[in-house]
C-alpha positions, -999 to +999 in steps of 0.1 A: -330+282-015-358+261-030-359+224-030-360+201-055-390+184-066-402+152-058-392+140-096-362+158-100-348+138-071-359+103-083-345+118-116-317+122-103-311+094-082-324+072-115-290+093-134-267+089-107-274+045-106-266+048-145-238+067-140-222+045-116-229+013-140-207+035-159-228+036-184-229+073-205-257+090-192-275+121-209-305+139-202-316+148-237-318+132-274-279+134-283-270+142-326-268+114-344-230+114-343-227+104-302-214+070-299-233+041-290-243+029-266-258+055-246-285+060-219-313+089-222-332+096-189-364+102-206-399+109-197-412+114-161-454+107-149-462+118-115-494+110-095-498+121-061-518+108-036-529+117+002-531+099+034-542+111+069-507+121+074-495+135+042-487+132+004-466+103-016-461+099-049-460+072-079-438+082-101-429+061-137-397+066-150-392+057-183-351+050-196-340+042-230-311+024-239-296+025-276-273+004-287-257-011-319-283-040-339-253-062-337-251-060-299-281-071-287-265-094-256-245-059-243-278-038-245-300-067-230-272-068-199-274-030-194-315-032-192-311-053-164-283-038-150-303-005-150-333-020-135-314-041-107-298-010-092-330+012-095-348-018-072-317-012-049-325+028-043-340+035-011-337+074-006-335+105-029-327+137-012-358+142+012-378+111+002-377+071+010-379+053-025-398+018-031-394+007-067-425-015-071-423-023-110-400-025-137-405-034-168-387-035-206-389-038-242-363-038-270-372-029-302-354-026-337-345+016-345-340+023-382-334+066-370-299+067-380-277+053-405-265+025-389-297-002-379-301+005-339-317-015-306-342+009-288-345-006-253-371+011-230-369+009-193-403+016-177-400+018-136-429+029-112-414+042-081-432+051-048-421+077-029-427+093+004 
């Protein structure tokens, strides 16, 4: 049986924290019909890097929140929610995670019918 990668496991140790929150969790751009609010795992940058004893790796995680425009205060205690338990993960399936950065912005979303908050949650793990 093959492993899992390096980001699959932060990506899904990033899911599982936003799971827990309770917070509806996807991995993937629901229709425009899911109910708000909802949580998107998105985009994943790896770089690797070598010591004299092996490899780790700096991984960004980027997470977007969407909520309702009329609940800002919810969405704004989700973001840091998210954040606070991804600075509390310390191991993935065969790696030690550090998160060293995390970052957010909300912004207004006109994609749907109904105004939206786009929150995106940008992390930078290292992991080794």
């Amino acid at each position: 049986m093959e492993s899992k990668s390096v980001e699959q496991q932060l990506f899904d140790a990033v899911f599982l924290a936003s799971m827990n929150l309770g917070y509806k969790t996807v991995d993937y751009l629901p229709p425009s019909d899911f109910a708000y609010p909802f949580v998107f795992i998105g985009e994943t940058f790896n770089q690797d890097g070598r010591t004299k004893s092996g490899l780790y790796h700096d991984i960004q995680q980027r997470i977007h929140v969407y909520h309702t425009i009329k609940k800002r205060r919810e969405l704004s205690t989700m973001v840091e929610a998210i954040k606070r338990e991804c600075r509390l993960l310390k191991r993935a399936d065969t790696y030690y995670i550090n998160c060293k950065r995390a970052q957010s912005q909300i912004l207004p979303d006109n994609t749907d019918v109904e105004p939206l908050l786009h929150a995106i949650i940008e992390l930078e793990f290292r992991l080794n």
